[in-house]
N, C-alpha and C positions, 0 to 999 in steps of 0.2 A: 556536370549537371546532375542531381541528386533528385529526384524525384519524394516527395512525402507527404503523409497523411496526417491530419491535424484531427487528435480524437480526445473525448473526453469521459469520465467516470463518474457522477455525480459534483463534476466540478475539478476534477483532478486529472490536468490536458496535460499528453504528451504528442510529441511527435512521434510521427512511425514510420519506420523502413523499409522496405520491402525487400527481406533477402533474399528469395524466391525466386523474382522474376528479375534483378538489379546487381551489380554489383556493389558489394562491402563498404563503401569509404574507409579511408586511412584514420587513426586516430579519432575513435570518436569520443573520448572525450574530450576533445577542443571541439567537435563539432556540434557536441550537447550541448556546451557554454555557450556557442557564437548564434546557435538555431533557439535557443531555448530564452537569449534575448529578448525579455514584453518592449524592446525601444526599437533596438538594429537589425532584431530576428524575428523570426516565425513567431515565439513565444511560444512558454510551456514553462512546467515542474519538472521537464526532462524530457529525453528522449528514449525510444525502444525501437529496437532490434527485433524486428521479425523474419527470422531464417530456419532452412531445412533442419529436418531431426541431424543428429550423430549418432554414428553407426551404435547400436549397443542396447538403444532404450525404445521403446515401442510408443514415445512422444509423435506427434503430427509437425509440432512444429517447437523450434526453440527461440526465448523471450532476453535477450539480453536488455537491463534498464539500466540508464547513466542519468543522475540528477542532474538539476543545473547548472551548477556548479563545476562539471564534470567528472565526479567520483562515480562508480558503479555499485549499485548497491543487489542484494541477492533476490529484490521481491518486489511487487508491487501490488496491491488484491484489488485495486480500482483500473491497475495499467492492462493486466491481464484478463481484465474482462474483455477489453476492448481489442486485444490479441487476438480473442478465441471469436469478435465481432467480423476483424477484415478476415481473419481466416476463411471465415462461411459465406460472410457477402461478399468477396472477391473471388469466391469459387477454386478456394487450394483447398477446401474440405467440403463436402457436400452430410456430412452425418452433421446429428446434432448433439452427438458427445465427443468431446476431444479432450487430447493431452499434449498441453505444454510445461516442456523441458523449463525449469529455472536453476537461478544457482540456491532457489533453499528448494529441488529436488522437481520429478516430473510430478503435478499437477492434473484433477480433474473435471474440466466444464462441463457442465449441461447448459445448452442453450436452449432459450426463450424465444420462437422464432413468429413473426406477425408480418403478416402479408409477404411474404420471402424474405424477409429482413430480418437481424437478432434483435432485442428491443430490450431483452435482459440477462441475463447472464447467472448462474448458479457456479458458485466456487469451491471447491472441497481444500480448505488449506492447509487441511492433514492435523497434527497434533500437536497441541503448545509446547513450546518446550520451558521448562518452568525452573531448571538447576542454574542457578545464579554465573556459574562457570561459564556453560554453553550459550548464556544470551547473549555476549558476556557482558557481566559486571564485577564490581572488586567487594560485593557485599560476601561475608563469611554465611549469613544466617540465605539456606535455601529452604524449601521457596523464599520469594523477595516478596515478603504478604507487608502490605500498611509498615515500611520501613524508613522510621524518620531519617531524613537529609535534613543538612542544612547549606539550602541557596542563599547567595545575596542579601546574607541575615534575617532570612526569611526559613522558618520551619516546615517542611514541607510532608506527608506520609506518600510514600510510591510504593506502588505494585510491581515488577518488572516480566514482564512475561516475550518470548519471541515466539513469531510466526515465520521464522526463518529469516526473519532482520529484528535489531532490539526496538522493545518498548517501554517506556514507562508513561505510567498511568499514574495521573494526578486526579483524585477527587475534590471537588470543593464543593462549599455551599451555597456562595454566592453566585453573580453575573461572571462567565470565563471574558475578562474585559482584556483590553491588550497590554495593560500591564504583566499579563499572567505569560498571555501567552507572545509577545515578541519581544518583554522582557526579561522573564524568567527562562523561558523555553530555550533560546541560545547559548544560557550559561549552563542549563543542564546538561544539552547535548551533550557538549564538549567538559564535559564534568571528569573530576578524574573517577568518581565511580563510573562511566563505561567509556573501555581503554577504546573500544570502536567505533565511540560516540552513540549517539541514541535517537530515537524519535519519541517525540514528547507529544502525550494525552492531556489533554483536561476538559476534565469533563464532570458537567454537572447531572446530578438522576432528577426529572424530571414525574415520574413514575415509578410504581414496582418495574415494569419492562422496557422502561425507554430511556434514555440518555442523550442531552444532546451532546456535543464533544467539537472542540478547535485542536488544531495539531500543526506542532511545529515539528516540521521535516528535516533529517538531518540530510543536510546539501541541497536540500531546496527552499529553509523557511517555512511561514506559515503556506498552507496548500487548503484547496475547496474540501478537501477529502483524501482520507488516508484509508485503505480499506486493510492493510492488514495491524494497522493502529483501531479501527474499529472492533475487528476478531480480538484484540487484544482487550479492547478495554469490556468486552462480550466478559472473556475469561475472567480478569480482574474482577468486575459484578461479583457472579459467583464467588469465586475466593476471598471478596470481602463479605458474601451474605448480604449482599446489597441488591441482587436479581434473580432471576428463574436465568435457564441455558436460554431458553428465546428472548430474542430483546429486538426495540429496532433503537437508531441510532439515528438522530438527526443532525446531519453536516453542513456547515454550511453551504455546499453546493446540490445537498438533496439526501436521501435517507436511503440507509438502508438495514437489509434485515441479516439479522447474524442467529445463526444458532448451532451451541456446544452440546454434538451428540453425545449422549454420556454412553451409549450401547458400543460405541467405535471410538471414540476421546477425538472424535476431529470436528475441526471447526468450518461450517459453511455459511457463506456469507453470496445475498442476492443483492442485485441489484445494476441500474440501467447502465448502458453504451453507447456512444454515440460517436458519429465522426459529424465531422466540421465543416472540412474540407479538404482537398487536394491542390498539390503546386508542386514547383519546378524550384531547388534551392543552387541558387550557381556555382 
């Protein structure tokens, strides 16, 4: 019997574990795939690992995430909000700044707390990494600024930027309709420009400051919300001249607000948490 928390980020629901107070399960990425089922499972973009620091780092708590699929990916900036939510409303932390361990590094929240409850979350997600190598991809020319591909016989310009998982950033001028994005989006992932696959932006600017953006996930598909696809496409802006560092970002499961401190080169990104519910997984 598995005990789990059903939480979401602007649209972007994982499950969650409780390492804490529960033991481990075996294998979870067969148990990402089988819970993360919208027909036979819980349903989700995946699942997360919430468990004790490791000896070493001065983290509260460490975030392992598995998509659907069941691959492990290094990051999530919408999953992690909602980390640093049961932390404080389940009472394993009583502050209202914490650090969670991930695998793109430990992590800084400020929480937003309303009537004893988190309600929003601030993210610090450190700094882009922008050397074409480390995001990685197979382009020679670094940074990866406005770099023509060609998908599907279709001409595409990408940005490629990582938040400690890869992005590319698609802009365009028209409607992000789903020809763009769940049928372009899969063949890029799995593109041989990135040997690790990728998570795919597209997104249209609506304003000098705002964007709205659809995102294809790698190992999970289209998803409500990608937040560290949104710090991405924050940076991209910028490096196309296309934004200011502050921007909001409207997703389809709700908005939020991203900004590239130029004083520290990191990128912080707000926005809501929420859980669902609770249950018993056999």
């Amino acid at each position: 019997m598995i005990p789990f928390t059903k939480m979401h980020g602007a649209g972007n629901d994982y499950i969650y574990l409780d390492g804490f107070r529960h033991p481990i399960p075996e294998d979870l990425n067969k148990l990402s795939r089988r819970m993360s089922d919208r027909h036979r499972g819980v349903g989700g973009d995946g699942l997360i690992l919430i468990s004790p620091p490791t000896e070493g780092n001065d983290a509260d708590a460490t975030m392992r995430m598995f998509n659907a699929d069941g691959s492990e990916a290094e990051m999530c900036g919408n999953g992690i909000r909602c980390v640093a939510k049961y932390l404080f409303d389940h009472g394993l932390v009583t502050k209202q700044q914490v650090k969670v361990a991930t695998g793109a590094g430990v992590l800084t929240l400020d929480l937003i707390v309303d009537a004893g409850h988190v309600s929003k979350v601030r993210v610090d997600l450190g700094e882009p990494i922008l050397d074409a190598q480390r995001i990685p991809t197979t382009f020679t020319q670094s940074p990866v600024i406005g770099q023509p591909i060609e998908i599907g016989e279709r001409l595409l310009s990408v940005t490629c930027v990582s938040m400690g998982n890869p992005h590319c950033v698609v802009f365009v001028d028209g409607p992000l309709h789903d020809e763009l994005v769940l049928g372009l989006g899969p063949q890029i992932e799995r593109s041989a420009y990135f040997p690790a696959r990728v998570n795919v932006e597209f997104v249209r600017q609506i304003s000098t400051d705002e964007f709205e953006q659809r995102t294809w996930e790698r190992g999970s598909g289209e998803t409500l919300a990608c937040g560290t696809g949104a710090a991405a496409v924050c940076v991209a802006g910028v490096l196309n001249g296309k934004s200011p560092r502050k921007v909001t970002i409207h997703l389809l499961g709700g908005d939020v607000e991203l900004d590239w401190d130029e004083a520290t080169n990191h990128v912080f990104k707000t926005g809501p948490a929420v859980e669902v519910f609770s249950g018993i997984w056999p």
